[in-house]
N, C-alpha and C positions, 0 to 999 in steps of 0.2 A: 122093503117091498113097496110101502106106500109111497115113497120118494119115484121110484122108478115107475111105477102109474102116473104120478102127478109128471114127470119126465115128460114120459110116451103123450098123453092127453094133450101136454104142450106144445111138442111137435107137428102131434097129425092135426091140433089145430093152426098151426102156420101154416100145414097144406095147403087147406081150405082157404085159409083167407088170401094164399099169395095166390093160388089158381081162377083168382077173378078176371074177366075177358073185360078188358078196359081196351083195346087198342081199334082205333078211329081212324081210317085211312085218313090221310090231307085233302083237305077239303080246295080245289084247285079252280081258276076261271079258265085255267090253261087247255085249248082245244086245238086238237089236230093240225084245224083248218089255220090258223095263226101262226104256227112256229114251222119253220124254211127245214125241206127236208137236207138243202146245202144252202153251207153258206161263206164268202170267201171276200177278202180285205185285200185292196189293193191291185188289182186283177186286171188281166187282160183279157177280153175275149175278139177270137178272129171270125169274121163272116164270110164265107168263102164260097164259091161255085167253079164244079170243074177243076180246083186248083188254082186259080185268080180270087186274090183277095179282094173283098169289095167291100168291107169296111174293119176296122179295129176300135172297139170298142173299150177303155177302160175306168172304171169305177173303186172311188174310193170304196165302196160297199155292196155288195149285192147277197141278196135272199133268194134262192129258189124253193116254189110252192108246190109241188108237184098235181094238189087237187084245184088249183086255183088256175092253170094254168096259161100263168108269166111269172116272169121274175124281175122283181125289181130293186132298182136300181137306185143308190141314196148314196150320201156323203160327198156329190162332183162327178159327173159324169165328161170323160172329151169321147168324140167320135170320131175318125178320122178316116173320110172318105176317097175312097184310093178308084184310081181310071187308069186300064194300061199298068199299073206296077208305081203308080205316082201320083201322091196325094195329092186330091185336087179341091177341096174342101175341109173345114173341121168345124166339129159343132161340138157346143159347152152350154151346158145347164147342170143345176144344181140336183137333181133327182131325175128318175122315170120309170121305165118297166120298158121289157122283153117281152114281144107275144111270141111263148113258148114252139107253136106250129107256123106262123110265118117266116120268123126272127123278125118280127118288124119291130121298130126302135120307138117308142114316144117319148119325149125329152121334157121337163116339165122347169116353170121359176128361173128366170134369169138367162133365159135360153140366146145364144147366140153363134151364126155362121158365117165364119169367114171363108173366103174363095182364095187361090194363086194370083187374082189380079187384084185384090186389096176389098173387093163388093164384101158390104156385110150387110146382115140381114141380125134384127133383136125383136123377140116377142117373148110370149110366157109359155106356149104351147109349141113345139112340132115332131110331126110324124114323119119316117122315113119309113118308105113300102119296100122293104127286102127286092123282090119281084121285081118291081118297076125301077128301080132306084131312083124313086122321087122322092122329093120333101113335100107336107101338107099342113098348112094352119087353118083353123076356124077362128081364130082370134086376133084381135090388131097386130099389125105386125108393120115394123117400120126397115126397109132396106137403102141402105147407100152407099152410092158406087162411087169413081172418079165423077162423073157425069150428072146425075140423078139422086135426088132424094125424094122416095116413094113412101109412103104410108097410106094401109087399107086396111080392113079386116076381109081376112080370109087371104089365101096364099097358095099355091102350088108352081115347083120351081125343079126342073134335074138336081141332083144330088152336087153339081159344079155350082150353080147357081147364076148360071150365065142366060139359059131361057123360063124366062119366070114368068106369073101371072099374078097380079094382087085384084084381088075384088074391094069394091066401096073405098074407090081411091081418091086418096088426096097429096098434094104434094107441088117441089119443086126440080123443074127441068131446066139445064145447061145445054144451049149447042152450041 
């Protein structure tokens, strides 16, 4: 009878001691606002109005943020600017972002645009306005054609890159 006391006493003391509230949620830096509600490798995206394409966009990477609203874009971005059904542009930078309510494209690091007639255009920054289908830089940007080599800071040009503007310009002309 005393064995079977000393038993029981042993048990219901393991209750006790295993019934201890030890467990600590993960303690995380991890917030909403940081982690992409999608997210997709490799991708195309089309910009389109009416059913005319008016740009294609593709990214080795992209993050969408849904409270931050844009999405951006990492790993290599081309862009490739279509008129009539026929690329007439493309632009290539290493990173940028999507503003989510315009689509408007900023391209960021190693940014460069080529045209169908050979013009290019290299800076670190530029912006394509969905709307207008212009390009826009605030920062040095250097363009050359068969003809022209231009360098200015500050930039705005059609999405073809045929009628452009450079502010704070310097440079050499061929006629």
């Amino acid at each position: 009878m005393q064995k079977l006391i000393y038993i029981s006493l042993f048990f219901i003391s393991l209750v006790f001691v295993s019934c201890e509230d030890k467990f600590e949620p993960p303690k995380s830096d991890l917030s909403s606002e940081n982690i992409p509600v999608q997210e997709s490798w490799n991708s195309s995206v089309t910009f389109s109005d009416s059913g005319f394409v008016k740009a294609i966009l593709k990214a080795g990477h992209i993050s969408a943020f849904s409270d931050k609203g844009y999405t951006i874009i990492d790993s290599g971005a081309v862009v490739d600017f279509y008129k009539n059904g026929e690329i007439v542009s493309t632009l290539t930078g290493r990173r940028g972002k999507v503003e989510d309510n315009t689509k408007d494209i900023e391209i960021y690091d190693s940014v460069r645009v080529v045209n169908k007639s050979g013009s290019e255009l290299k800076t670190s920054k530029l912006l394509w306005k969905n709307k207008t289908q212009k390009v826009y830089s605030d920062v040095f940007v250097s363009i050359k054609t068969p003809k022209e080599r231009i360098e200015g800071v500050g930039f705005e040009s059609d999405q073809n890159l045929t009628n452009y503007k450079i502010y704070q310009v310097s440079g050499v002309f061929d006629k």
